[in-house]
ROPA-508979 format. One record per residue: residue number from 1; residue in three letters; x, z, y of N, C-alpha, C in turn. Coordinates in pm, whole numbers, plus 50000, padded with zeros to 5 digits. Atoms other than C-alpha are relative to their C-alpha. Layout:
- NUM	ALA	X	Z	Y	X	Z	Y	X	Z	Y
...
//
This chain:
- 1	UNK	49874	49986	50071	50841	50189	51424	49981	50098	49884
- 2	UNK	50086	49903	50108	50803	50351	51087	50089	50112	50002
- 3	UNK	49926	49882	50004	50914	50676	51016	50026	50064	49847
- 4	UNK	49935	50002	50142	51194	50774	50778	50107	50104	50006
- 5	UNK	49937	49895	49994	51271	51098	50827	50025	50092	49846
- 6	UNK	49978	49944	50189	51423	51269	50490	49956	50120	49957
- 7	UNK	50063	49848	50007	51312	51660	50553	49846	49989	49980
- 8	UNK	50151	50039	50016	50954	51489	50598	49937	49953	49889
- 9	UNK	50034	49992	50146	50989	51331	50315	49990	50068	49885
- 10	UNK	50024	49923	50106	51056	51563	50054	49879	50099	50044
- 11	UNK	50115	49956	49981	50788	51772	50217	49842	49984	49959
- 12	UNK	50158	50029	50044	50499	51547	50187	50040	49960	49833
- 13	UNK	49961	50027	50104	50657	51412	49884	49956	50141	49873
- 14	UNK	50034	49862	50048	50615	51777	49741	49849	50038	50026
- 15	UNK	50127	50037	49992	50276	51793	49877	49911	49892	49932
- 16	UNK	50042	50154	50071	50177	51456	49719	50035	50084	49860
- 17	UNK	49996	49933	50148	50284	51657	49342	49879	50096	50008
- 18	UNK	50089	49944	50011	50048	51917	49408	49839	49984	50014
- 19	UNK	50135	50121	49961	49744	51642	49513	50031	49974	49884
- 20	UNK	50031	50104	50104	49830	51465	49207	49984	50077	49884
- 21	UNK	50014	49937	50139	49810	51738	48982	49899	50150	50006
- 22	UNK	50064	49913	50002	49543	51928	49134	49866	49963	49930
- 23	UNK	50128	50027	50088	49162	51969	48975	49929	49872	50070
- 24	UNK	50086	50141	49884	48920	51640	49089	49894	50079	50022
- 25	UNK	50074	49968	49938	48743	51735	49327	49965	49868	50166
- 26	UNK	49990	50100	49888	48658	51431	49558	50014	50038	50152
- 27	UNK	50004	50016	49950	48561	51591	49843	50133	50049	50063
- 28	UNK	49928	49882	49980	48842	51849	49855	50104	49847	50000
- 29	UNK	49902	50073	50033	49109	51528	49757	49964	49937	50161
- 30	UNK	50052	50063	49882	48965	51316	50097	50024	50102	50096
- 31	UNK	49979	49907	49927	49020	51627	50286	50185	50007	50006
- 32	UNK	49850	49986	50047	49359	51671	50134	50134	49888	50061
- 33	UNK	49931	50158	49951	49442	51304	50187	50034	49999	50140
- 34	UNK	49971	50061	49827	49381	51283	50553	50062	50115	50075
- 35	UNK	49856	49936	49959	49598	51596	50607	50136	50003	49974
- 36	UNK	49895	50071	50042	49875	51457	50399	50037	49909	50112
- 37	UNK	49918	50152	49934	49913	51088	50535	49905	50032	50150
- 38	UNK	50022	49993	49813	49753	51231	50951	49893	49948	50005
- 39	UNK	50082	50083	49942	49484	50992	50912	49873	50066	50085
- 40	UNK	50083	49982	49886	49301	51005	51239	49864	49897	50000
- 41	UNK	50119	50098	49982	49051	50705	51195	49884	50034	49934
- 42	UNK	50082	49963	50036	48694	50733	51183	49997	49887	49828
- 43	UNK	50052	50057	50164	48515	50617	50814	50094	50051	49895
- 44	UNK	49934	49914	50147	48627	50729	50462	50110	49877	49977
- 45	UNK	49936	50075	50022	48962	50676	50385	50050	50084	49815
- 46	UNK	50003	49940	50088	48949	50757	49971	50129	49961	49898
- 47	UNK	49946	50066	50093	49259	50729	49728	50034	50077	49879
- 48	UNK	49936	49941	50156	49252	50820	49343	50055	50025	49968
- 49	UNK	49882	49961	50085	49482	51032	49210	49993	49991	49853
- 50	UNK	49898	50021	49926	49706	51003	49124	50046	49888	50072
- 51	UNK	49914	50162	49970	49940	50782	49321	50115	50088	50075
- 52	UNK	49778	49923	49991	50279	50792	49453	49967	49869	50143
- 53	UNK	49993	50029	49854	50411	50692	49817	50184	50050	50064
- 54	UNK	49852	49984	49994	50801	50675	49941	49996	50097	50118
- 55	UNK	50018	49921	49875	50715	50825	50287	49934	50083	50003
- 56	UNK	50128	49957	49963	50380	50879	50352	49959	50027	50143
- 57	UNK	50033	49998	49878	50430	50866	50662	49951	49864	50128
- 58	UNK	50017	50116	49929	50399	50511	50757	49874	49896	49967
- 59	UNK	50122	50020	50086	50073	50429	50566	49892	49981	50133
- 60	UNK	50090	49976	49898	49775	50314	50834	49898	49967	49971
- 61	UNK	50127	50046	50024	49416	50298	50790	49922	50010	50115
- 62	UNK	50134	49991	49863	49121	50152	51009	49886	50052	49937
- 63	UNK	50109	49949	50073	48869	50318	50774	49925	49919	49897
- 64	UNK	50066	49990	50156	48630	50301	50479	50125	49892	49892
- 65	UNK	49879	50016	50102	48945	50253	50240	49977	50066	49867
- 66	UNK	49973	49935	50166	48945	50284	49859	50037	49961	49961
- 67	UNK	49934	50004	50087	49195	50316	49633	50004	49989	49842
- 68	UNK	49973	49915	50158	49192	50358	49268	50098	50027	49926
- 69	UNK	49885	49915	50024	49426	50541	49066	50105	49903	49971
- 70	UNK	49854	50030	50038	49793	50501	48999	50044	49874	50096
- 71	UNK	49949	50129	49866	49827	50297	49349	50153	50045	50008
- 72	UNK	49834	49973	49929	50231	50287	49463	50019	49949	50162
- 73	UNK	49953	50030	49884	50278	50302	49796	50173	49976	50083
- 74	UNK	49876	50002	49972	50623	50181	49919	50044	49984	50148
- 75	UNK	50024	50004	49873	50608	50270	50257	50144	50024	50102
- 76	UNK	49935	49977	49928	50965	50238	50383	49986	49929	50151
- 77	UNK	50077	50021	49819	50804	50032	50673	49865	50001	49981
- 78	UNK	50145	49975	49980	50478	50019	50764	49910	49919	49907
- 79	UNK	50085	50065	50064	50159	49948	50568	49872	50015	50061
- 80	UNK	50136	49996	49893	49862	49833	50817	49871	49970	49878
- 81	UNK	50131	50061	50113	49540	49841	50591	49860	49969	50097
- 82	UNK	50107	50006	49922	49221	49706	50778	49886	50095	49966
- 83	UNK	50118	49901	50015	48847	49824	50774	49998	49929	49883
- 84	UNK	50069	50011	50092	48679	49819	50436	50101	49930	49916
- 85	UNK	49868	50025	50120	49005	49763	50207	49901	50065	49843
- 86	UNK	50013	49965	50116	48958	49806	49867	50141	49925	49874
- 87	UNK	49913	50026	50045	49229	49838	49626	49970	50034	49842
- 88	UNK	49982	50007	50160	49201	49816	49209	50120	50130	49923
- 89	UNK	49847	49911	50068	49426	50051	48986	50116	49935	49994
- 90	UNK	49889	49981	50002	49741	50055	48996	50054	49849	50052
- 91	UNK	49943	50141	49940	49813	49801	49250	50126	50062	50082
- 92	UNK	49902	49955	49964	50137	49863	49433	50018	49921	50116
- 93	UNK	49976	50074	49882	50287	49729	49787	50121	50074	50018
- 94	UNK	49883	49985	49960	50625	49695	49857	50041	49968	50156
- 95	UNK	49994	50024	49855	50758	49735	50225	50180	49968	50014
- 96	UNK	49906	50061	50032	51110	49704	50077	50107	49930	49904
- 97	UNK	49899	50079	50049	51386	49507	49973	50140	50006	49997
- 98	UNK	49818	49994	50009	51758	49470	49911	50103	49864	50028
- 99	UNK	49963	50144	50084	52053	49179	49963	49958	49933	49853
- 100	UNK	50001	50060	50140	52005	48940	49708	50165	49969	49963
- 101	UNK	49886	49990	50048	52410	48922	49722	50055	50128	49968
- 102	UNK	49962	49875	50038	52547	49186	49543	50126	50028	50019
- 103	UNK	49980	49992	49927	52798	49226	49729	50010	50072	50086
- 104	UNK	50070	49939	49880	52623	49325	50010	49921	50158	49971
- 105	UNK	50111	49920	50049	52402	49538	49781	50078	50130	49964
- 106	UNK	49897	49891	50040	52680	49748	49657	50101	50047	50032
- 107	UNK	49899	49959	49902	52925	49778	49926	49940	50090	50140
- 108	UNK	50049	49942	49946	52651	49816	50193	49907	50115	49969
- 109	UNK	50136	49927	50038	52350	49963	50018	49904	50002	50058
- 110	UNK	50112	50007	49910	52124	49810	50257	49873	49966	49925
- 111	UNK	50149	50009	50011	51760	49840	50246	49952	49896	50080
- 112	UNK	50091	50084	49937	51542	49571	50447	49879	50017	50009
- 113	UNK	50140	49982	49992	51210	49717	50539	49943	49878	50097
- 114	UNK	50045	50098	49922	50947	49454	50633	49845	50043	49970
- 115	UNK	50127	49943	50033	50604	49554	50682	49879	49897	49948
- 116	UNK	50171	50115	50119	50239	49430	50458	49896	50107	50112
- 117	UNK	50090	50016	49968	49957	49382	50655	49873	49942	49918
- 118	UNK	50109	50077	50120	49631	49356	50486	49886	50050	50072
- 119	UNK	50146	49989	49911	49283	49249	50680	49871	50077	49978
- 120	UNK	50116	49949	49987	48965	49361	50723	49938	49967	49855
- 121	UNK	50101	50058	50135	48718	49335	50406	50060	49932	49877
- 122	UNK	49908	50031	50149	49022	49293	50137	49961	50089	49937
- 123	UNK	50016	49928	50129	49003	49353	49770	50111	49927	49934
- 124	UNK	49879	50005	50048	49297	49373	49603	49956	50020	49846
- 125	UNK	49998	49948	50154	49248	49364	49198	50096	50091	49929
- 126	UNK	49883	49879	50021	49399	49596	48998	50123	49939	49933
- 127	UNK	49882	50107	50070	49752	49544	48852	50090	49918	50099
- 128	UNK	49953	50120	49865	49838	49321	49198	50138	50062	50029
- 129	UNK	49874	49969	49934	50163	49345	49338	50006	49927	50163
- 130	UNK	49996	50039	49848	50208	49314	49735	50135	49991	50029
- 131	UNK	49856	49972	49990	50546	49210	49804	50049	50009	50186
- 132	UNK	49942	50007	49879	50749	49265	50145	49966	49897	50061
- 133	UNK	50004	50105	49904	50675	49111	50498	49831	49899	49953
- 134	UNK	50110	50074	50054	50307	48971	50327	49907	50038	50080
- 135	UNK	50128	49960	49944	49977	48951	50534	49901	49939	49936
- 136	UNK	50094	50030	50016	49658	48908	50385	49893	49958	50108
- 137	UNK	50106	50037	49885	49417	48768	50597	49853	50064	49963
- 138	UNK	50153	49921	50013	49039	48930	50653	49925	49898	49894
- 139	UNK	50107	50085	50071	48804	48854	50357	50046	49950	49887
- 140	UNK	49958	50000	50094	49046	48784	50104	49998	49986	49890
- 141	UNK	50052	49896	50126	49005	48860	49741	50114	49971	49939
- 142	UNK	49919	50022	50091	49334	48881	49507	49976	50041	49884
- 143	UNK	50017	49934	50110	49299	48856	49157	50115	50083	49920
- 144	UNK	49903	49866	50043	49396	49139	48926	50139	49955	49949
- 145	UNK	49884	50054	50077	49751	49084	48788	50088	49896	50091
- 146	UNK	49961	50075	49917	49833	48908	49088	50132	50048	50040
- 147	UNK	49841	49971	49920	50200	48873	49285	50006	49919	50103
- 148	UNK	50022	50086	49915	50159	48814	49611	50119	50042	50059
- 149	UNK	49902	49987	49950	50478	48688	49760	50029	49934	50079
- 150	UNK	50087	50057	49894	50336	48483	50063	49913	50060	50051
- 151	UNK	50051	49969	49940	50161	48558	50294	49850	49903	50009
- 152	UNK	50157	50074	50021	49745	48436	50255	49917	50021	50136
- 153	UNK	50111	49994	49903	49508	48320	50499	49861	50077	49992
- 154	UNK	50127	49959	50019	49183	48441	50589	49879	49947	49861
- 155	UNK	50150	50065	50020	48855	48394	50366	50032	49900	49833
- 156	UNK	49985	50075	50115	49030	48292	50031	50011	50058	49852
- 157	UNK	50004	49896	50096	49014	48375	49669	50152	49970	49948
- 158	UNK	49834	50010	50060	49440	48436	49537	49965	50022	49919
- 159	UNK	49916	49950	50112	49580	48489	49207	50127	49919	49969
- 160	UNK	49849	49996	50071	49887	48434	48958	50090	50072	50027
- 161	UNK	49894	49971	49996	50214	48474	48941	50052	49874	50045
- 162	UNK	50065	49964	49880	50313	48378	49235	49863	49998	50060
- 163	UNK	50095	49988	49989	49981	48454	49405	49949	49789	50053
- 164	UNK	50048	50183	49916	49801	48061	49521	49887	50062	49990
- 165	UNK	50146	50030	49899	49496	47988	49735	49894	49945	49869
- 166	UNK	50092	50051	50122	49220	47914	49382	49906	49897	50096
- 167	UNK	50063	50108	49911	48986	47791	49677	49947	50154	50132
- 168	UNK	50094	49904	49878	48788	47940	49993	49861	50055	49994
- 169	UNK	50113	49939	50103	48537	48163	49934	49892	49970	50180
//
């Protein structure tokens, strides 16, 4: 169940400004990181600052993870990342959403968190967009500039706008 506590947030949120605007220092940032977002899993989990993150608390890695800069994490639900992720600049993943009746949108002000799953041995190009409720399957590859707003099987190469299956790699 993700966690969306608001005192936590501005906390790490405030923490996350002082990561993004401290000197580069890799090893010191990887240190930094995995006392920020808890991460407990063995292998390197590395992400370029800057980047930005709604929680930070709902973010999960199975290890050797890299980022490159100006990633957006939108972690009002959960974001499962497998082993050996790799993510492009400034790719982003959305975990939420809003009615599409407005309406709903501006009477309730509901949110709709739905969590992105993304497999083992993905590479995400840079530029990509991950939209709500999306699983990538292990092995992946999305190209850069991509919008993935489906959910992709294992073992295939995506792109566009919306993302499609190019072929199986």
């Amino acid at each position: 169940m993700p966690i969306r506590d608001e005192q936590t947030r501005k906390k790490k949120r405030e923490q996350l400004r002082l990561l993004n605007e401290s000197s580069y220092d890799r090893e010191a940032i990887i240190a930094s990181e995995r006392a920020l977002l808890e991460i407990k899993t063995e292998g390197t989990v590395y992400i370029d600052i800057p980047f930005q993150f709604d929680f930070g608390t709902n973010l999960h890695f199975s290890g050797n993870f890299y980022a490159n800069t100006d990633c957006i994490f939108l972690d009002t639900g959960d974001i499962n990342f497998g082993k050996n992720v790799k993510l492009g600049p400034r790719v982003q993943i959305y975990t939420v959403n809003h009615p599409v009746d407005p309406t709903e949108r501006l009477e309730k002000g509901l949110a709709i968190a739905s969590p992105v799953t993304i497999g083992d041995n993905v590479w995400i190009g840079g530029g990509s967009i991950i939209n709500p409720g999306v699983v990538i399957g292990a092995n992946t590859v999305i190209g850069s500039g991509s919008v993935v707003t489906r959910s992709l099987p294992p073992n295939v190469l995506a792109a566009g706008v919306p993302a499609k299956v190019i072929r199986e790699i």
